[in-house]
Each structure stands twice: as structure tokens, then as C-alpha cells.
C-alpha positions as CSV (number, residue, x, y, z in Angstrom):
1,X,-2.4,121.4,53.2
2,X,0.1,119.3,53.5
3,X,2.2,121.1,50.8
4,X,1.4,124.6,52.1
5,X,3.0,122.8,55.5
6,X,5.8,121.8,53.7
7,X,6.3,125.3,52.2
8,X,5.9,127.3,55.6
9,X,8.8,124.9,57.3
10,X,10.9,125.7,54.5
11,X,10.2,129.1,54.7
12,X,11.1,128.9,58.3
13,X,14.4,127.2,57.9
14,X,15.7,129.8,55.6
15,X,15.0,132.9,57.5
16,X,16.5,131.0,60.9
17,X,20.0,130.1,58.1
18,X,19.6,133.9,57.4
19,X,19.8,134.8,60.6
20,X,22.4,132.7,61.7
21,X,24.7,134.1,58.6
22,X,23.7,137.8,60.0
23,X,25.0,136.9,63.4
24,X,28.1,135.7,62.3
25,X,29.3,138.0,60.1
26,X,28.2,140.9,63.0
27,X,30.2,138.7,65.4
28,X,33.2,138.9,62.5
29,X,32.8,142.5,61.9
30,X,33.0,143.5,65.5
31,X,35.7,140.9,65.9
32,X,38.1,142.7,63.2
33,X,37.1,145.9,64.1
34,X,38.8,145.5,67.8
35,X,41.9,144.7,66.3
36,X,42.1,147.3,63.4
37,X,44.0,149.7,65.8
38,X,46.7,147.2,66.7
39,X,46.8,146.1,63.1
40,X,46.8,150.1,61.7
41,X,50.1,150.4,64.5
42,X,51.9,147.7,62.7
43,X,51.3,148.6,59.5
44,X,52.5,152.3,59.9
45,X,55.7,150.6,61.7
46,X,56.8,151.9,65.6
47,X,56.2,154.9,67.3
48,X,59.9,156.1,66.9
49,X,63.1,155.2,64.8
50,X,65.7,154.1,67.9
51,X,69.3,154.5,67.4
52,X,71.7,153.7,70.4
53,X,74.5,156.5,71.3
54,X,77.5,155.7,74.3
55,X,79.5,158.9,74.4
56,X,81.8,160.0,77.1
57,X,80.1,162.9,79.0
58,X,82.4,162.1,81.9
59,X,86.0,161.6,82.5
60,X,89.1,162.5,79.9
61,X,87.6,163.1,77.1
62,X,84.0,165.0,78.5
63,X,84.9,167.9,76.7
64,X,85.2,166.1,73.3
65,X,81.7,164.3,74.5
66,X,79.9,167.1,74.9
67,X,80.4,168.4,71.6
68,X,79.8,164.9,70.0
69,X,76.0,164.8,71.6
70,X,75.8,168.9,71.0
71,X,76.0,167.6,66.9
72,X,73.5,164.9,67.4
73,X,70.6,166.5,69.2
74,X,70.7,169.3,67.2
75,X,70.8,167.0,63.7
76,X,67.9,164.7,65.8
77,X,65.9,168.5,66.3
78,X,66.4,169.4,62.5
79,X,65.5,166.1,61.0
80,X,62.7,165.8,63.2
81,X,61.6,169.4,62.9
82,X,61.2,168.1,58.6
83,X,58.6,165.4,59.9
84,X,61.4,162.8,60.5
85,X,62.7,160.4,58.0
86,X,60.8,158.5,55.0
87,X,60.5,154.9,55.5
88,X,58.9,153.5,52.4
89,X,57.8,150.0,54.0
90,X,56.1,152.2,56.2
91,X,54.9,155.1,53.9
92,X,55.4,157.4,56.0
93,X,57.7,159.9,58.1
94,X,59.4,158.4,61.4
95,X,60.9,160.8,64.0
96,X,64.7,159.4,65.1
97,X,64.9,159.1,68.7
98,X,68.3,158.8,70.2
99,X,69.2,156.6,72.8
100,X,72.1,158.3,75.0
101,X,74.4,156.6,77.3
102,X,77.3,158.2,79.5
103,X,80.5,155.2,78.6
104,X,82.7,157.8,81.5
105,X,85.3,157.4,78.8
106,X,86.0,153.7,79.5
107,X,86.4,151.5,77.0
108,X,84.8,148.7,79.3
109,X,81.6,151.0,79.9
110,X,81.3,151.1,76.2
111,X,81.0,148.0,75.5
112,X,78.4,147.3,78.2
113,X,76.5,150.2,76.9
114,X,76.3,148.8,73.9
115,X,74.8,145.9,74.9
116,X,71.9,147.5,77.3
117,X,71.6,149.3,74.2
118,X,71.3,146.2,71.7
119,X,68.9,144.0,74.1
120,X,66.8,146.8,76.0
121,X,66.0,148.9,73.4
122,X,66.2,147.4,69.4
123,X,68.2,150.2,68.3
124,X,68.9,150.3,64.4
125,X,72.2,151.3,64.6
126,X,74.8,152.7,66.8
127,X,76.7,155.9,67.1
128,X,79.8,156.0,68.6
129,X,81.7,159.3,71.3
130,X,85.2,160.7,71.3
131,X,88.5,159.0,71.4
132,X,89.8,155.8,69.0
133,X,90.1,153.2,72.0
134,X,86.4,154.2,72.8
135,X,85.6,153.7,69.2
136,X,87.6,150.6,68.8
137,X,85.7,148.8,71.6
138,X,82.6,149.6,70.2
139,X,83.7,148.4,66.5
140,X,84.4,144.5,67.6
141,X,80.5,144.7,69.6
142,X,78.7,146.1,66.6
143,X,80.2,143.5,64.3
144,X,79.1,140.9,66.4
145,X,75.8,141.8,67.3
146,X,75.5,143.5,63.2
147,X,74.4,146.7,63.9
148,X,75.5,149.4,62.1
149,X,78.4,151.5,64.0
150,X,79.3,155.1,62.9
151,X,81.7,157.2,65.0
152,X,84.0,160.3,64.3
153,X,86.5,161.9,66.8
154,X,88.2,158.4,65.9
155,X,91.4,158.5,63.8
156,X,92.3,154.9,64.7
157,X,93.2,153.2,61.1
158,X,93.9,150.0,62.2
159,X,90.4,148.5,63.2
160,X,89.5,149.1,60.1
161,X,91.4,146.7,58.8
162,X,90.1,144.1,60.7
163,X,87.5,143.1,58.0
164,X,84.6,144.3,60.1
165,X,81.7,144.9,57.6
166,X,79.5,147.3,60.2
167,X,82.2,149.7,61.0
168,X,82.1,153.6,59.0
169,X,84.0,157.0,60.1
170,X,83.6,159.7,57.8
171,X,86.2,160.9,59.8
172,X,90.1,161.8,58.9
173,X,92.5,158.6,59.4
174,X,96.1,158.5,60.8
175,X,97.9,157.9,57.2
176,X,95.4,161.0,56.1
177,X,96.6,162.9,59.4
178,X,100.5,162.6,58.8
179,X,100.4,163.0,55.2
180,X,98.3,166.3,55.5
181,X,100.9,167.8,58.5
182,X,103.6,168.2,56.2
183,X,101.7,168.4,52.9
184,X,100.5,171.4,54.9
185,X,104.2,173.0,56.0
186,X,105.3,172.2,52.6
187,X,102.3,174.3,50.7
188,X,103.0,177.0,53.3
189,X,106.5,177.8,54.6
190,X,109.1,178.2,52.1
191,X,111.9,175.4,52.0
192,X,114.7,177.4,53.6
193,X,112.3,178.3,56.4
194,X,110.5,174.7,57.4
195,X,110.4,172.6,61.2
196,X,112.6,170.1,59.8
197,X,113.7,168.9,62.7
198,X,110.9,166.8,64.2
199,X,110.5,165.3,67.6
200,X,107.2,162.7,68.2
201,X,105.5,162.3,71.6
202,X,103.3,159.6,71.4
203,X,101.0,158.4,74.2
204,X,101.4,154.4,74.0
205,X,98.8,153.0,73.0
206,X,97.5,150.9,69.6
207,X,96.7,154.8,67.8
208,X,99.6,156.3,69.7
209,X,102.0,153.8,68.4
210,X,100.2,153.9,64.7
211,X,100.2,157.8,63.8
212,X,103.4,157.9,64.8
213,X,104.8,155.1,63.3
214,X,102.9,157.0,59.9
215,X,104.4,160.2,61.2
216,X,108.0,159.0,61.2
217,X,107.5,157.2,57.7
218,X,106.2,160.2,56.0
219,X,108.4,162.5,57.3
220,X,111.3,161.2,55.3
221,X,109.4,161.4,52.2
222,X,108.3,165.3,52.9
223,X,112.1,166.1,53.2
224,X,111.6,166.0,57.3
225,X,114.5,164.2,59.9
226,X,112.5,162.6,63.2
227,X,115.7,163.6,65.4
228,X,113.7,162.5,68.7
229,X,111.1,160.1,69.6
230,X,109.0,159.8,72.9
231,X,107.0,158.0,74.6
232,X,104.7,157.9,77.6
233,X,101.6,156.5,79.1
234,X,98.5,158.3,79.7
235,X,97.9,159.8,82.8
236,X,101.5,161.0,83.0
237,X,101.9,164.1,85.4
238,X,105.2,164.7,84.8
239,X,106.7,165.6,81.2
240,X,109.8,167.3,82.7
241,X,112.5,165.2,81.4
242,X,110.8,164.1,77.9
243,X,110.4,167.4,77.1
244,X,114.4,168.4,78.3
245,X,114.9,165.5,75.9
246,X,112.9,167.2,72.9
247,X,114.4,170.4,73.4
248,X,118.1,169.0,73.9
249,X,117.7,167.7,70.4
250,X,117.0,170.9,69.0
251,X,113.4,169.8,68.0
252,X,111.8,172.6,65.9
253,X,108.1,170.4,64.9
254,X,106.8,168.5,68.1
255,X,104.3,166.1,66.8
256,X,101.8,164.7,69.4
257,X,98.8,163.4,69.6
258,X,97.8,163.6,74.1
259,X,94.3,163.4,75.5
260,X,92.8,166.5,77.2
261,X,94.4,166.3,80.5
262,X,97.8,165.0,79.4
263,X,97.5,167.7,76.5
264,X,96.9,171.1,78.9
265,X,99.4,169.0,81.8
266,X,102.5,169.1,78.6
267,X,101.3,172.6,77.5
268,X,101.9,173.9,80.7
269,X,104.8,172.3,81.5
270,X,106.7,173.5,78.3
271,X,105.5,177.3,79.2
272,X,107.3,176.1,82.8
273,X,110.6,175.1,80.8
274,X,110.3,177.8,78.4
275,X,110.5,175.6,75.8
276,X,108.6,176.6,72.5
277,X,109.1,174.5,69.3
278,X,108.6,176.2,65.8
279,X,105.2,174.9,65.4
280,X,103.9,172.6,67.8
281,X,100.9,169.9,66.9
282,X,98.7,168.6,69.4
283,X,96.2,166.7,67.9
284,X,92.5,165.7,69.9
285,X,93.8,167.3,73.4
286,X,92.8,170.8,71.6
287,X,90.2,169.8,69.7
288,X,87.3,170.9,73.2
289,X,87.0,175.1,74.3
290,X,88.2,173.4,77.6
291,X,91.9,173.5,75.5
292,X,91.8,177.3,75.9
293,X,89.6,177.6,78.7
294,X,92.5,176.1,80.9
295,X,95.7,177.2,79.1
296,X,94.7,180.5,78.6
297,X,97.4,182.0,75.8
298,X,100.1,179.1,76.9
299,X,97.3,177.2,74.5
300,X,98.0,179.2,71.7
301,X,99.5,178.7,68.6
302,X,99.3,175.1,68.4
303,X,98.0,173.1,65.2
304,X,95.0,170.4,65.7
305,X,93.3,168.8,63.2
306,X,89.4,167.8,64.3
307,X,88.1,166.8,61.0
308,X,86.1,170.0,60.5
309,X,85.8,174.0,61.1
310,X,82.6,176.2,61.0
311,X,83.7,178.5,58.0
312,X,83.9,175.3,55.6
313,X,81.3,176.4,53.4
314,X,79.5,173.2,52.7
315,X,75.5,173.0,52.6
316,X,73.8,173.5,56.5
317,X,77.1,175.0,57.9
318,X,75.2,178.2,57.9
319,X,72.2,177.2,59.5
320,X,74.1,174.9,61.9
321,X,76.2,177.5,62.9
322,X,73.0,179.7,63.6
323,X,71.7,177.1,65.4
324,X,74.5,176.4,67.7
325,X,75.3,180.6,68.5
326,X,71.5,180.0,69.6
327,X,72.1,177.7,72.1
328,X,76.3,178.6,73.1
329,X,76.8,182.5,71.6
330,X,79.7,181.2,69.5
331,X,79.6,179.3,65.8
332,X,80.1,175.6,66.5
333,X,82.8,173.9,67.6
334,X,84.8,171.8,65.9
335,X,83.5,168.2,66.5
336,X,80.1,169.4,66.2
337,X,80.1,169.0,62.5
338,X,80.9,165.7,62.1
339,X,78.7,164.6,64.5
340,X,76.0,166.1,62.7
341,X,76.9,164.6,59.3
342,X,76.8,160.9,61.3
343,X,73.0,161.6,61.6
344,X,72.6,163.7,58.0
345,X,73.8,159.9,56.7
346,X,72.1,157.6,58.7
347,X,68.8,159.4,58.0
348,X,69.8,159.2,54.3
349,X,70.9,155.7,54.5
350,X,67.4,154.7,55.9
351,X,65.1,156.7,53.8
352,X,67.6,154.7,50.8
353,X,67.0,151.5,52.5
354,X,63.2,151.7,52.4
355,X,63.3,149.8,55.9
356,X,64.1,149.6,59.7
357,X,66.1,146.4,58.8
358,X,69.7,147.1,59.8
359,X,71.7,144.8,57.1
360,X,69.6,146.6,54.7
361,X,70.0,149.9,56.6
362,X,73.9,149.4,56.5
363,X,74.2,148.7,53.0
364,X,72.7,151.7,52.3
365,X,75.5,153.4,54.4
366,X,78.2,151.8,52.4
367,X,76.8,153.3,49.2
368,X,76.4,156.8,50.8
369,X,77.3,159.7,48.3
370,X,75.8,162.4,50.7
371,X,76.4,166.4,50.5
372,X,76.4,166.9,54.3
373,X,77.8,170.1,56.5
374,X,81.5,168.4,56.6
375,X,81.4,168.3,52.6
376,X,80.6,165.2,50.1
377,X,80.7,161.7,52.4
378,X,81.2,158.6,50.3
379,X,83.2,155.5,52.4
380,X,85.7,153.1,51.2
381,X,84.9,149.2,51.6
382,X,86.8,149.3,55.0
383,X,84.4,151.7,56.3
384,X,86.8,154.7,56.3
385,X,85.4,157.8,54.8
386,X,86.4,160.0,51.8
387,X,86.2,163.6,53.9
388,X,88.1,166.7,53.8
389,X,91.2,166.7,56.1
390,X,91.6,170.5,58.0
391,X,94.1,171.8,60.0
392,X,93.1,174.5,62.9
393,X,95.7,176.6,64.7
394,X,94.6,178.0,68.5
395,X,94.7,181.7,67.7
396,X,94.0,184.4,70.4
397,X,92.0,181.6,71.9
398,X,90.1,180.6,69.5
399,X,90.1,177.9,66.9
400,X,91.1,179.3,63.3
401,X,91.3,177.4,60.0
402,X,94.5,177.0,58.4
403,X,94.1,174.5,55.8
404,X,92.7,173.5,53.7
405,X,93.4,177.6,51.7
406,X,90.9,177.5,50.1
407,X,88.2,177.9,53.5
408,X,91.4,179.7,55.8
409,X,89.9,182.0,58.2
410,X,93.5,183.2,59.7
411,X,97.5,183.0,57.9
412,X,99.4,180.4,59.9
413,X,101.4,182.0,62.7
414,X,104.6,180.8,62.2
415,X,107.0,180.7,64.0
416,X,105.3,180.6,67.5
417,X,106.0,183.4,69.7
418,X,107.9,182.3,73.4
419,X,105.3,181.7,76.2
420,X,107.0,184.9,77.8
421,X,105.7,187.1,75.5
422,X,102.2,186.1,74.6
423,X,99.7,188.2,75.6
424,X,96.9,187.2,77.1
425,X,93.8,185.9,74.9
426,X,90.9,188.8,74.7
């Protein structure tokens, strides 16, 4: 009896262990299975890839803006129209979502933009607006805060000497600017018949100062003579005696390189005077349709160089240009295409990377050999890019490619007509 006891309470004591091991692991299953969602979200990585964007959609250089955010939302729309981009940690496609701030083209708005951008919102990288001082504000805060920075509209060469390591422009540079004006007249006019007689009108500032220190440097070597050089600061409303000064030296190639409103306040002021060089560059003040829109055909006939046109046949361009008559009832503008290509990298340079992780993210940029809708992008190890430098000549109103001759769309017109006898753009 006393064994059959024995056995019973033993019996007892092992379906109460039992028991108590059945509890617990429920308790443990219904414990993991109220995290699994949180844990599934972090193993398939956030919602949305985040890159910060400040761009001037007010002020001097709006019209440049616009364009710059036209090329990113439609390259965001595109990309994310594909699934989004491949992120291997994640195994799986991630849509890009694109932070947009207005900097009111102030160098000081930038760099608080940046900022907001780096501590409210963990962007991966950061794309830069229009205008080099823009972009060189930006460059020093994305070094510090090691986030990868990529800007065009920004011929600035300088700061990217500065040994920042974040910093890429697949965009063309003053030395590739000044070297490519009179590579350009040389290729096209015949010697007997070139602007040789050049007059500069540089805003001051650091890129005023730089392209046309490069200007007057290479002209020498092109067989050029700088017989005047001017200068003035932006926001000027009066070029009345600097451009008296230009003519009275028998200046035949103004070089100059104004923002928007300082570049339609000369223009008109030269039809005022009557004054009209042999070929006349005006470099970023023509690059929006505002040029046009406010010169009307006293905007004509001057040379710009934007870093791109939309009859460059390079991979997209087609579609891109398709997709911008959509949504404007014209091909797309000029800055449109390099804005685009910013986002054709970065994509490219995180589905490389394998990761969100920006170090790894912008090493992946610095390797970039990418056929994008400005051409093949590869970068230098100061972050300036390899790219196609093209020349566009206002043309009836409308931008037309000049150079390089191989993608021309119109001859250059040469020498440019008086203002008194232009007709009016149709």
C-alpha cells in the first residue's frame, strides 16, 4: 500500500511539473507573439528612405529652384513607381521620400535647414538648390554633421578644395566653364572672324572672383586679349556706366556670370544703350524660362551654359522629357536633368551600399560609374564630377544647344543681331 502511495504521489508531481512547463511556454509563446510585429518592422528596416532637400523656391534664384525640385520629384515618382530602391540589409525595396525645404535663397536659411533637416528627420543624405554660395554653405554643414551632400546648379570650384570628404557635384566647374567658352569659339568661328576682344563682368563674390580670374587666365592661352574688367555687387540696379565702360573699350565677347535679377536688369539696360557685343555670355541668370519670359527677344542671342540640354541623347532623356511635356507642355528645362541624375545616383549609390548607413552610403557615391540622363557620372576624389560640359544659346526664345556638335539642335548665331532689329520671339 504503501508503495502504490508512493507511486500515486509521484505520479501527481509529474503531471503538476507538466503542467507548470505547459503554462510557461504558453505564457512565452503569447509573450513573443506580441512583439513579432515590432520585431518584423525592424527587420524589414523604416517605412521610407529620407533624404533632406533645402532649395530656393523663393527669392533670386526661384526660377532656378523650381526647376531643381521639378528634376527631383519627378526622379522620386520614377524610382518609386519601380518599387523604390533595393536595400540588401533589408531585402527588400524602400520608396525614397524627399524632405523639401524653402532656404528663400539665403545662404543663412540653408544652413538652418540643414540642421532641422539633420536632427528632426534622420535623413541619409542631403541634396542641395541653385546657386554656389547656396551650395557652399551647405558643403561646410554636411561635412560636419557627415552626411552625404550632392548639389548641381553649383559651379563653385573652390570648396571643393577644401578637403571635404561628403561633398559631390556632377556638375560643370569654373576651370571646365572657361576652358569650354573658347574651346567652343575656337571649334566654331574661323580665326579671322573671333570676339577677341573680351570684356569680364563679374559679380564680387568668392565664384564671381574665381571664374573670372579662370576666364582671364585662359583667355590668353585661346589667343583671346581681356581689354576690360568689371566688377559689381549683387543687387546692383544700375549698370549704366560699367557697361559705357565695356563698350568704350571696344569689347566684342562680354563674359558674365549675374544672377537672375541682375542678369534681365544688365540685359535691359544694354538694349537701353544699344550696346550689343559680338557674342555675349551670361552664365546661370539664363539658365530659368523666367530669362525669356521677362526679356522677351532683348534675351536673345546670349550663350549660357547649365550643365545639360533635353536633345542630349543619353539613356531616360526621352522618357524624362515625356514626362516633363506632361506636366509643363514643353521638353524639360535645362536644370531639370541634373537634378534628376542627383537622385538616379543616390538611388544607385544605396542599392551599392547594401545599407541606410550614410558613411557607407557615401562611399558608394564616390565610386559611382552611373549611365544617367546627363551622360556617364563618375567623380573625382574632390567630389567634382566627370560630366559633359554644354553650351546653350537663347534662340527665338528658347534655349538651343550649341555645343557640344555632336547633340546641336541650332548653328550658333553669330554675330548677334542689334536689339533694334530683333524681332519679337514667336
Amino acid at each position: 500500500m504503501r508503495s502504490n502511495k508512493l507511486s500515486f504521489n509521484i505520479s501527481r508531481l509529474g503531471s503538476r511539473t507538466m503542467k507548470r512547463r505547459f503554462f510557461l511556454i504558453l505564457l512565452v509563446l503569447v509573450f513573443v507573439s506580441t512583439l513579432s510585429p515590432l520585431a518584423m518592422a525592424q527587420d524589414n528596416g523604416p517605412e521610407t528612405i529620407v533624404v533632406g532637400a533645402t532649395v530656393p523656391l523663393t527669392g533670386r534664384y526661384a526660377g532656378g529652384g523650381a526647376q531643381v525640385e521639378r528634376g527631383y520629384m519627378l526622379a522620386v515618382e520614377d524610382i518609386n513607381a519601380a518599387g523604390g530602391v533595393f536595400v540588401e540589409e533589408y531585402n527588400r525595396q524602400i520608396p525614397l521620400e524627399i524632405v523639401l525645404l524653402d532656404d528663400e535663397s539665403d545662404p543663412v536659411k540653408t544652413v538652418s535647414n540643414l540642421e532641422d533637416l539633420y536632427n528632426n528627420n534622420d535623413v541619409v543624405a542631403y541634396l542641395g538648390g541653385f546657386g554656389s554660395d547656396l551650395h557652399a554653405a551647405a558643403a561646410a554643414v554636411a561635412e560636419v554633421n557627415a552626411v552625404p551632400y550632392l548639389g548641381v546648379a553649383f559651379a563653385l570650384w573652390d570648396v571643393h578644395q577644401q578637403g571635404y570628404e561628403y561633398l559631390f557635384s556632377p556638375f560643370p566647374k569654373s576651370p571646365d566653364l572657361s576652358v569650354t567658352t573658347f574651346e567652343f569659339l575656337n571649334a566654331t568661328l574661323p580665326e579671322g572672324e573671333r570676339p577677341t576682344r573680351v570684356g569680364i563682368l563679374q559679380e564680387q563674390t568668392d565664384w564671381g572672383i574665381e571664374l573670372g580670374d579662370f576666364w582671364e587666365e585662359d583667355a590668353a592661352e585661346y589667343g583671346y586679349e581681356v581689354v576690360a574688367r568689371e566688377t559689381y555687387a549683387p543687387g546692383t540696379q544700375d549698370f549704366t556706366d560699367l557697361i559705357l565702360q565695356l563698350q568704350n573699350a571696344d569689347v566684342q565677347l562680354l563674359l558674365s556670370l549675374p544672377n537672375p535679377p541682375d542678369g534681365i536688369t544688365l540685359l535691359t539696360q544694354m538694349a537701353e544703350l544699344d550696346w550689343t557685343p559680338a557674342a555675349t555670355v551670361v552664365i546661370r541668370a539664363a539658365d530659368p524660362p523666367t530669362w525669356s519670359q521677362s526679356l522677351g527677344a532683348n534675351g536673345d542671342n546670349v550663350l549660357f551654359m547649365p550643365g545639360w540640354h533635353n536633345a542630349m541623347a543619353f539613356s531616360g532623356v526621352e522618357e524624362l522629357n515625356a514626362r516633363h511635356i506632361q506636366m509643363m507642355e514643353r521638353p524639360s528645362d535645362p536644370i531639370v536633368g541634373p537634378s534628376y541624375a542627383l537622385i538616379q545616383i543616390l538611388a544607385a549609390a544605396i542599392e551599392e551600399a547594401g545599407t541606410l548607413d550614410r558613411e557607407a552610403v557615401r562611399d558608394a557615391i564616390a565610386a559611382t560609374d552611373l549611365d544617367t540622363v546627363i551622360g556617364n557620372v563618375t567623380f573625382n576624389e574632390d567630389g567634382t564630377g566627370n560630366v559633359v560640359t554644354a553650351i546653350l544659346q537663347v534662340q527665338n526664345g528658347r534655349p538651343e544647344l550649341v555645343w557640344p556638335a555632336e547633340y546641336a539642335t541650332a548653328d550658333f548665331i553669330y554675330p548677334a543681331p542689334p536689339f533694334d532689329e530683333r524681332e519679337p520671339a514667336t
